[in-house]
Phi, psi and omega in degrees: 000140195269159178287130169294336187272354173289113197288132162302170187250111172243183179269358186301121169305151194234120137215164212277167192279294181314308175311345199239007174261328159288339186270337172264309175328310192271280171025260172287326158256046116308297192286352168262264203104226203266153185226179180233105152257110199274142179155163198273138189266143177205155193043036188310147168190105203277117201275178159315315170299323165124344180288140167252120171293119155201188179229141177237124177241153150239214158249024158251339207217080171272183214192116188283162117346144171153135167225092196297152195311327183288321162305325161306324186281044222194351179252142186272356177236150169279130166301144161236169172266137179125313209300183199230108204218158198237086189262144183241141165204225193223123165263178184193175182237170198220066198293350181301343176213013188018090193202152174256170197198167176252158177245110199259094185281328160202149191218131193210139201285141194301356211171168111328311192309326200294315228249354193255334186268307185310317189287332197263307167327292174311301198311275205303321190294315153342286189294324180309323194263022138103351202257012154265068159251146185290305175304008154258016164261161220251154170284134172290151171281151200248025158190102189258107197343298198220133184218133198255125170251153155261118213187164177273121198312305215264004195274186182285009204247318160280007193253338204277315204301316191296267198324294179338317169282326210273346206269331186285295178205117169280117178250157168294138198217112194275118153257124179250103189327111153212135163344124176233045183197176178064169174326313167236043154300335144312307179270032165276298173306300167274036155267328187291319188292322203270318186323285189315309173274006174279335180321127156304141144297153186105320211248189169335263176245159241270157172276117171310150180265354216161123183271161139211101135331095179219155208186129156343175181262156178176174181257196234267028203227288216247353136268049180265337185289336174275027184249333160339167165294314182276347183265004188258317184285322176303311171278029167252345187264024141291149175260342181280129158330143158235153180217103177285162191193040193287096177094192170309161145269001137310313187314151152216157180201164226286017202250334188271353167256019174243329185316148146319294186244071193291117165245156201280359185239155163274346179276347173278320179307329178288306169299346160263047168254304201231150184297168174276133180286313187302334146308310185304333227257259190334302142323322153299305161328311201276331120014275192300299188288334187276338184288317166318313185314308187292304184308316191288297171302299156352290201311303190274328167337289192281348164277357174287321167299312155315316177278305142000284183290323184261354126353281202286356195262168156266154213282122162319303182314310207281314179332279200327292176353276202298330206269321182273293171354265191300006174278291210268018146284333189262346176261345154298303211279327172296336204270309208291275144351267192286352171282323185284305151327294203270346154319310182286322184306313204297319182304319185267333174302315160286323159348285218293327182263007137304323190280337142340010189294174148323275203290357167296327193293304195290344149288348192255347173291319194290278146006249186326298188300344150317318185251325177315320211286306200306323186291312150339303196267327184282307157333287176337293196311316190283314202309271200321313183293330153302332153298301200292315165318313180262337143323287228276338184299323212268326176272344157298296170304328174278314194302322171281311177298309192282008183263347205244338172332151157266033171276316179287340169268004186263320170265021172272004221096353184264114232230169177240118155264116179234159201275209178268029205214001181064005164269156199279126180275107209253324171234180205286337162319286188297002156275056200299165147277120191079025157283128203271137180239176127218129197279101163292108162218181207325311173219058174139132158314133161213135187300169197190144135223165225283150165251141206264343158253034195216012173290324183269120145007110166227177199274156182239107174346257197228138181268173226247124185266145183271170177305351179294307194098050192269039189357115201296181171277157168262162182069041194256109182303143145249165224262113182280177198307143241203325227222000000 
């Protein structure tokens, strides 16, 4: 009996991991090639490179992905995550990670129901943040200089736009090329829509006064790019009037509810771009003659009016007449006038300088110095008597102020005490005991302070009759020691 721990000698091919990962690969794509799988896209992801990553699921199974970049652009709708798709591919393997995968050759929405659901989603979500509200679109301008189309160079939609402008007012016209189908035809359209309001003022060439986005009929597929997202928000975020103008006039599609304007055509969209000229040409003509008509009419009114009026006058000349009349009555009488004025000045002139001798003046000198000498003596006379009056008021008032002095009353014996702030101390209150005075008398301050047993006032028992046989007064305090 052989040891179980002894490895058997068996006949099983031994292989290397490439090997048996190559042996799977031609496997699963000998036994599918190509298949069509319908299922929901998840975990979309787009690389740099332009290739797209995702997983198609259902609810039991999922299933990778891959998409090369040329395909992708190639596609007429943006793939999302959730949506529902019918993909044709390859299966294949993948040994860097051993795992299979489909290699995605065409990708188409499982339905209209799909792509419809989607829109009508995005469509509410749109309107909730506000941005179909009829107060943010802008007024068109109503003869717009330079006007920016967006659009494909080679279709029928810029040649239908071109003749349209040219047959209505020929205007200037920027076109900015871009894809209007496929994977990336969205972000073509809003590079173009922000590219167009990025124009400086001022610089080369000039910033359209007017956008209009526009693109053919096709189906709900093949307008799928104007229904993105980045493309709806780049036209609510233009600062230029913009005009959508996408498809039929059934199509609708979500740039036409952000839009300033909607046409259901790109040739109508020309015709809302710009007025008709020769309509415009003609209105003006019409203009011009109502205005003349009006100027013509005007003129004569007021000259009719004017003839009028002058009806009512009198002959200008004869006014004139009577008016140079009474001028040169009034230039007699003024000539007349100043001639008479200067005879009466002359008549006082001479008067006056008669009186003007030598010997009038030195009598009337004489005069005048008489009574100033007289005017002299009587000042003098007053000054004095006004001094001596008032020397005496002035010796009166001092002879009273020194009997009202307390200088005089201090040498009758009577001293003033004051505290140590120089107020006077007047009552019995204001006497503290160990308060430092001072006694102001007759001839000179002396410091003093109040005593504690000797502040209050006494009395002199009875008084004493002088040798007259007079009574002192009664009840006269003497005044105590201080000391």
């Amino acid at each position: 009996m052989s040891d179980s721990h002894t490895p058997q000698t068996t006949n099983i091919h031994e292989f290397t991991v490439s090997e048996l990962s190559g042996a799977l690969k031609r496997t699963v794509e000998d036994q599918f090639g190509h298949v069509r799988v319908r299922a929901e896209i998840s975990g979309l992801k787009r690389a740099a490179s332009g290739h797209v990553y995702l997983a198609l699921k259902d609810d039991k199974a999922v299933l990778d992905g891959i998409m090369w970049r040329g395909t992708a652009q190639k596609l007429s709708f943006r793939p999302e995550d959730g949506l529902e798709v019918i993909c044709t591919g390859k299966l294949t393997t993948y040994p860097g990670r051993s795992k299979y995968q489909i290699v995605i050759e065409a990708m188409e929405p499982a339905g209209v129901g799909a792509l419809m659901a989607l829109l009508e989603e995005r469509k509410r979500k749109l309107a909730a943040e506000g941005l179909f509200a009829p107060e943010r679109k802008k007024a068109l301008p109503y003869l717009p200089r330079v006007i920016g189309v967006v659009t494909s160079p080679t279709g029928a939609v810029i040649r239908d736009i071109l003749h349209r402008l040219r047959d209505r007012f020929p205007t200037h016209v920027l076109l900015w090329p871009v894809l209007v189908q496929g994977e990336t035809a969205a972000s073509q359209i809003a590079a173009a829509i922000k590219g167009f309001n990025a124009i400086g003022e001022g610089g080369e060439i000039r910033r359209p006064d007017l956008l209009i986005v526009a693109r053919g009929g096709g189906s709900l597929e093949d307008l799928w790019a104007f229904n993105e997202e980045e493309v709806v928000r780049a036209a609510a975020e233009s600062q230029i009037p913009l005009i959508s103008a996408v498809g039929h006039e059934t199509d609708t599609t979500l740039i036409d509810y952000v839009s300033d304007r909607r046409a259901p055509t790109p040739t109508a969209a020309a015709e809302m771009a710009v007025p008709v000229r020769s309509e415009l040409l003609a209105y003006v003509d019409d203009l011009e003659r109502r205005k003349r008509r009006g100027l013509s009419r005007s003129v004569q009114e007021k000259k009719d009016r004017l003839q009028g009026l002058a009806r009512g006058l009198r002959d200008p000349q004869s006014m004139i007449a009577e008016k140079v009349q009474h001028l040169d009555h009034l230039e007699n009488r003024l000539r007349q006038s100043v001639q008479n004025m200067v005879s009466m000045k002359q008549q006082r002139f001479l008067s006056t300088g008669a009186l003007l001798r030598p010997d009038v003046l030195t009598r009337g000198f004489v005069q005048y110095q008489e009574r100033l000498a007289n005017y002299e003596g009587r000042l003098s006379r007053a000054v004095k008597v006004k001094t001596e009056r008032l020397s005496h008021q002035l010796d009166t008032s001092y002879r009273l102020l020194e009997s009202l002095s307390f200088k005089n009353v201090l040498s009758r014996g009577y001293s003033i005490v004051q505290d140590e702030d120089g107020k006077v101390i007047s009552t019995v209150k204001q006497a503290k005991a160990g308060k430092l005075v001072t006694v102001r008398m007759k001839d000179g301050d002396a410091p003093a302070v109040f005593g504690a047993e000797r502040l209050k006032t006494t009395n002199i028992s009875a008084p004493k009759k002088n040798k007259t046989g007079a009574d002192k007064p009664e009840n006269k305090p003497t005044q105590g020691t201080l000391l």
